[in-house]
N, C-alpha and C positions, 0 to 999 in steps of 0.2 A: 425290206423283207416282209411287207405284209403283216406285222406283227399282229395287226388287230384281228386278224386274220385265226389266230391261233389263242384259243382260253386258255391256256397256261402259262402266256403270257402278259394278261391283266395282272396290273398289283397286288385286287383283292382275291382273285384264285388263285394266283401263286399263293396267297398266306395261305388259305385253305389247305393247300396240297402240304403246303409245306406241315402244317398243323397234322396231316393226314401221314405226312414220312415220318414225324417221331411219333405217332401212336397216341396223341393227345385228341384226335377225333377218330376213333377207329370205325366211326360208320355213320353216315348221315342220315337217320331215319325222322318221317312225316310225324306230325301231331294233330291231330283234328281242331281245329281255328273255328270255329263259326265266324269270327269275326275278320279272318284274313278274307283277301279277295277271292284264292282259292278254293279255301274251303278247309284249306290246312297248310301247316306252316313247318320251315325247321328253322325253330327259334336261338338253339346254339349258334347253326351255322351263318344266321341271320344276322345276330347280334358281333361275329368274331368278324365279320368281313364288310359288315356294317353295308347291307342290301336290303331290299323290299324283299317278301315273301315271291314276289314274281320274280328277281331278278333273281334270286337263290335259288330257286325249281330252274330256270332258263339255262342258269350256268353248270350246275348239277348235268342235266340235260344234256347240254353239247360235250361235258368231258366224258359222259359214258357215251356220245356219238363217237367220239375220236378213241373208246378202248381204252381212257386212261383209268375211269371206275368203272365197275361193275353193278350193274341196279339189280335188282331184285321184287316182285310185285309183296308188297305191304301190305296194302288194304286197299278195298273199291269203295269209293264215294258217289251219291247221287246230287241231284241237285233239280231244282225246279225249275222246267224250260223257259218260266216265264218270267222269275223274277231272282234266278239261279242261289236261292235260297237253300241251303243242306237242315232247316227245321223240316223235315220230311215226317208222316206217320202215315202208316199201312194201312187200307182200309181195304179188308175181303168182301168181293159179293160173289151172288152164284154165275160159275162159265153159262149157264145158257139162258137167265133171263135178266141176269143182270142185279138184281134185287139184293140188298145188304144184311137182312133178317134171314141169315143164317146158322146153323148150330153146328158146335165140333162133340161128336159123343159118340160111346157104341149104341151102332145101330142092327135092329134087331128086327127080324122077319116073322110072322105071326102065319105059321104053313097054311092055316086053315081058309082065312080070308084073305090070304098074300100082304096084309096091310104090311108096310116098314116104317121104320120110324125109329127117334133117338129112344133109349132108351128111361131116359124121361119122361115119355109122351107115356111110355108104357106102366111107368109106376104110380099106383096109387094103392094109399094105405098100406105101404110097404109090400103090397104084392104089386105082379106083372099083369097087368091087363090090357087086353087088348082095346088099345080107343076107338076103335072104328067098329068091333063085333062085341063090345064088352066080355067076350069070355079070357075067363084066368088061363096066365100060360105058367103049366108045372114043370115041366122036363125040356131040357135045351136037347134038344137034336131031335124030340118027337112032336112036340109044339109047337115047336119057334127052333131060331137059329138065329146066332152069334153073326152079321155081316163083316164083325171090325168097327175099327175107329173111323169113322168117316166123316164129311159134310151132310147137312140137308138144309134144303130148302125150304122155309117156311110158306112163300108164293109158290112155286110149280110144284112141291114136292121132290125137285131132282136132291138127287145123291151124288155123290163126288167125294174124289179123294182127296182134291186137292182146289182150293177156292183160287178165283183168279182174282188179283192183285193189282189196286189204284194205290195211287199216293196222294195223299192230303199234305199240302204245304200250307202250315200251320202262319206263315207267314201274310198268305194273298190269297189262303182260302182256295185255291186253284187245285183238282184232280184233275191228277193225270194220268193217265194206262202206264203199264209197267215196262210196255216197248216204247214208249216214247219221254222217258225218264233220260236225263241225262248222268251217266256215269261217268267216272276219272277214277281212271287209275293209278295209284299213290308208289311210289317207289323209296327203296331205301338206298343208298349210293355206299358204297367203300372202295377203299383201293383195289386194283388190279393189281395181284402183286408180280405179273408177270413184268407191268411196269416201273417196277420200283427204280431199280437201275439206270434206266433212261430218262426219268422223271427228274431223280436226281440229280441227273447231268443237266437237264433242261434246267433246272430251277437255279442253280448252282454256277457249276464254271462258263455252260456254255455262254451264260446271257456277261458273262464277265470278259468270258473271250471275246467275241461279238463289240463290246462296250471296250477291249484294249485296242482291237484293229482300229476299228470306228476313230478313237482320239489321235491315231497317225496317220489320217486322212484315207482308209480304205472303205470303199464302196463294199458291203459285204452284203452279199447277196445269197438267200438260205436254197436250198433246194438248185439249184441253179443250174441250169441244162446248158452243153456245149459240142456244137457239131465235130467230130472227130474229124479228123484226114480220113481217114475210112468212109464216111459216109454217116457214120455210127453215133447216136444221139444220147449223149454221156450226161448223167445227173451227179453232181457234186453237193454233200451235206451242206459244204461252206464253200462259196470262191471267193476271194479278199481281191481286189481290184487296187491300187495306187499309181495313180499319174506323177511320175517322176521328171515329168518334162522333157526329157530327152526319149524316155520310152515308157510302156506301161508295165508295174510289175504283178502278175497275177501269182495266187497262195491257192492250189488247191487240196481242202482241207477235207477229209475225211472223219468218220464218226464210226466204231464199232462197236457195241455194247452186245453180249453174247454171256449167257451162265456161265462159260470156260472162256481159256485162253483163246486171244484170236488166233488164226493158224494162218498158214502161206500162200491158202487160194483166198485170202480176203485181202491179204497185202498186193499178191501180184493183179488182184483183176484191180483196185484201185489205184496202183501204178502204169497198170495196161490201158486203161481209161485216161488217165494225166497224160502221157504219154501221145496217146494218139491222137487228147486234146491241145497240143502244146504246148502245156503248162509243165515250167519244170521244177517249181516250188512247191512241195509237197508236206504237207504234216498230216497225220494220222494219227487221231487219240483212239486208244485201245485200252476198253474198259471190260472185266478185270485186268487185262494184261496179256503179253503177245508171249506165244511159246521160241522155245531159240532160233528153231528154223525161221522162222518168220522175220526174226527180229534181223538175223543176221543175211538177209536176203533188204530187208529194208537200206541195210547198213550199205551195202554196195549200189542201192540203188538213188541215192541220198533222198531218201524217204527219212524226216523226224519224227520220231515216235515219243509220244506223250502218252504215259501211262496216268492212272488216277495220281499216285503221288507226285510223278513229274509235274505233271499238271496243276496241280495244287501248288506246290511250291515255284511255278512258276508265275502263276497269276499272282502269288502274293508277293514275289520277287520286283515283280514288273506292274504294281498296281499304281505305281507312281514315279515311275523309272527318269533318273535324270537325265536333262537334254536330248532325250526319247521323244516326248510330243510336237506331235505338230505343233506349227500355230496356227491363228488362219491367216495370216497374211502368207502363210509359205503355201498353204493348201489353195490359196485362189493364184497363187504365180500363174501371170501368160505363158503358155504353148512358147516354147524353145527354139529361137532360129539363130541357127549359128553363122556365127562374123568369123572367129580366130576361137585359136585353141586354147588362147588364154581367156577368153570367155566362156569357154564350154569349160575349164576346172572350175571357174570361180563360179560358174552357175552350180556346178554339182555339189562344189562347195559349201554353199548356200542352201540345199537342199539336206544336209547332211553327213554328203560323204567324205569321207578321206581318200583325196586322191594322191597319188604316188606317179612318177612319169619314169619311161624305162624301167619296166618290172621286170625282172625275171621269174618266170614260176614254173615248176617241175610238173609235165605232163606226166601222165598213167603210166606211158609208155618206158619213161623215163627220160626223156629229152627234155629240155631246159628251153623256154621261150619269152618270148620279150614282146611287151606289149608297150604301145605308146603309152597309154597309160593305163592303169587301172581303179576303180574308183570303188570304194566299201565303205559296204552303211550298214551296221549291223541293228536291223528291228525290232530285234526283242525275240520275234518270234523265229524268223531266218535271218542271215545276214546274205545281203544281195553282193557279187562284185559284178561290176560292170568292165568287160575289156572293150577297148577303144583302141581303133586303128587308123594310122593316119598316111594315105595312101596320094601323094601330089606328083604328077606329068604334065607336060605337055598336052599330052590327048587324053579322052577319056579311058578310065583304067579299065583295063581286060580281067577276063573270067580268072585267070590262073593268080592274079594277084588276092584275087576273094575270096578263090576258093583258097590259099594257102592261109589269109588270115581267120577264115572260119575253120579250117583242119587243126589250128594252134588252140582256136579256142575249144575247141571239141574236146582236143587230147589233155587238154587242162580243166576240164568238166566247169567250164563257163558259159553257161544260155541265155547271158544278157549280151548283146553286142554289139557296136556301134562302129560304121566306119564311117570318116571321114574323107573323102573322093575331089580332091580339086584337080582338074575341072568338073567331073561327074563321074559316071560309069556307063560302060558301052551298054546297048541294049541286051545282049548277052548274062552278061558281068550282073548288070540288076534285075532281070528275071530268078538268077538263081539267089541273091540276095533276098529274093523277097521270101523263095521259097526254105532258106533256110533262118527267118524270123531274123535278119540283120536291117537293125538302123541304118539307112543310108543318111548321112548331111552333105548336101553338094553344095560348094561352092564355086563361083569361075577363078577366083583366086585364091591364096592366102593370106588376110590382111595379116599383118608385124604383129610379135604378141609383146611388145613392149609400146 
């Protein structure tokens, strides 16, 4: 499943998250570090999930790329391009000759001689004189006049409002222009809480559900695309894959998480999709919970519905379920070639199911049908039966006998199904086999099952 794929699925951001779902880290904010690599550090989050300052910014990083926190800008930091040092100090000179002997002060225009200058330059012996015509200035607006706060220049005499800006890196002695200062910008992380929900689930049942199939040998594959009969290219939350040796059984698993109830066009597009994938093992967890229409549309469509607490009490029902796990000796069995029918029970046997030979069992319709045999292996999470039919002539068996033993299992809502064909089946007879998902086993005989 690509796990590594996904940061909410490392051990130490799951604690994080998880620290972050009960409210004990309500918000990951920057600290200025001189001594991290950065430049700043988040020393809580660092110390609880036990990372480098890099790998904490990294990981921060990629969960608000994927929408599960939200950042926020903090603070801007600089740094010196040379030896990316943040001991930074200002240094102003004047925008047009460059020269560092500048003054901040009011500066004041002397009408007579136009002289300007700080208002320093003007005072002496507590009067205003003018430095350049020595005459006294009395009245502001008829002598002189007030220009404001401003710069001046000590070399060219400019005036300015605003001095342009080096940085002194106290470090390596090194000035640098203020456009080519390196800045970083610092952010602070919290939950999304649009994702609480979902997060939850991630952190929680699903990696548990995921980790129950997984131990009875399913291939569980997340996101997991399958071309319809349609043409139509279907994404399933979860597909569960298991090689049963005589056939494969596939789980296709749904995921709802919605502020309300789910409702009836989320049930039926994810059975319309199962459906037209030919997958007819379906569970659907619905988080908070499915309204009745829904539920009772699931109900006739055998759609399982796991709500939060079904769900809960199931994983904790099933967290160590007896005679449930695989092993691996049952999980590496060889690929299934059938002798006799007394080795196809005892294989399935083997595998876990309980087989029964001569079943009867009550179609929808109401009619009563008899299968060679049938075999049930209840998983914990569906219970599979497998009908098996055992079909031996003289010649290879015709369409009307296939299609009757696939019309029994239809009427009986059975979608695993196996026939057994000695000598084979006409080319007919197994075109349409194929097309209605039936195991064929051909033999030329049938060897004695004693």
């Amino acid at each position: 499943m690509a796990e590594h794929l996904k940061p909410w699925r490392n051990e130490k951001v799951a604690k994080l998250l998880e620290a972050m779902l009960q409210g004990s880290v309500p918000e990951a904010s920057p600290q200025l570090d001189p001594q991290s690599e950065l430049g700043f550090s988040f020393p809580f989050v660092s110390q609880l999930i036990h990372t480098t300052d890099k790998e904490t910014a990294a990981w921060l990083e990629s969960l608000a790329a994927e929408g599960i926190l939200e950042k926020k800008l903090f603070d801007k930091f600089l740094y010196c391009p040379q030896c990316h040092s943040m001991n930074l100090r200002p240094v102003y000179h004047c925008p047009n000759c460059g020269s560092g002997d500048i003054a901040r002060g009011r500066v004041l225009e002397h009408l007579v001689c136009k002289y300007v200058g700080t208002e320093d330059e003007f005072l002496l012996r507590g009067k205003l004189v003018c430095p350049k015509c020595k005459q006294e200035l009395h009245t502001l607006g008829a002598d002189y006049r007030s220009l404001g706060v401003l710069y001046k220049c000590y070399d060219c005499t400019e005036i300015f409002n605003q001095p342009a800006i080096r940085w002194r890196c106290i470090k390596c002695s090194s000035i640098t222009p203020a456009d080519k200062i390196t800045e970083v910008n610092a952010y602070s992380y919290s939950l999304n809480e649009e994702k609480r929900n979902w997060l939850g689930f991630e952190l929680g049942p699903k990696s548990r559900l995921v980790k129950f199939l997984q131990e009875r040998g399913y291939e569980v594959r997340e996101n997991a695309t399958a071309i319809g009969g349609s043409g139509a290219k279907h994404t399933f939350d979860l597909l569960a894959s298991r090689d049963a040796g005589v056939l494969v059984h596939q789980i296709a698993i749904g995921i709802e998480i919605s502020p309300k109830e789910v409702g009836l066009d989320k049930v039926f597009d994810f059975d319309d999709k199962a459906y037209d994938s030919g997958i007819h093992h379906k569970v659907l967890i619905v988080i908070p919970g499915i309204t009745k229409e829904a539920s009772r549309f699931a109900s006739r469509q055998r759609i399982k519905i796991l709500e939060p607490s079904d769900l809960e009490a199931f994983l904790v029902h099933n967290i160590f379920p007896p005679l449930a796990r695989e092993t691996e000796a049952e999980v590496e069995k060889p690929p299934f070639h059938f002798k006799s029918k007394l080795e196809l029970i005892n294989y399935l046997q083997s595998r876990g199911y309980e087989v029964k030979e001569n079943v009867k069992v009550k179609g929808r319709s109401g009619m009563e049908h008899t299968f060679d045999l049938l075999a049930t292996r209840d998983d914990g999470i569906v219970v599979y039966n497998i009908a098996v039919g055992i079909e031996v002539s003289d010649n290879p068996i015709k369409l009307d006998r296939v299609f009757d033993f696939d019309d029994k299992a239809y009427d009986s809502r059975i979608p695993d199904k196996v026939l057994i064909a000695v000598p084979g089946l006409t080319r007919e007879a197994s075109r349409f086999a194929q097309r209605q998902h039936i195991t064929v086993l051909e033999a030329k005989a049938m060897e004695p099952t004693e």
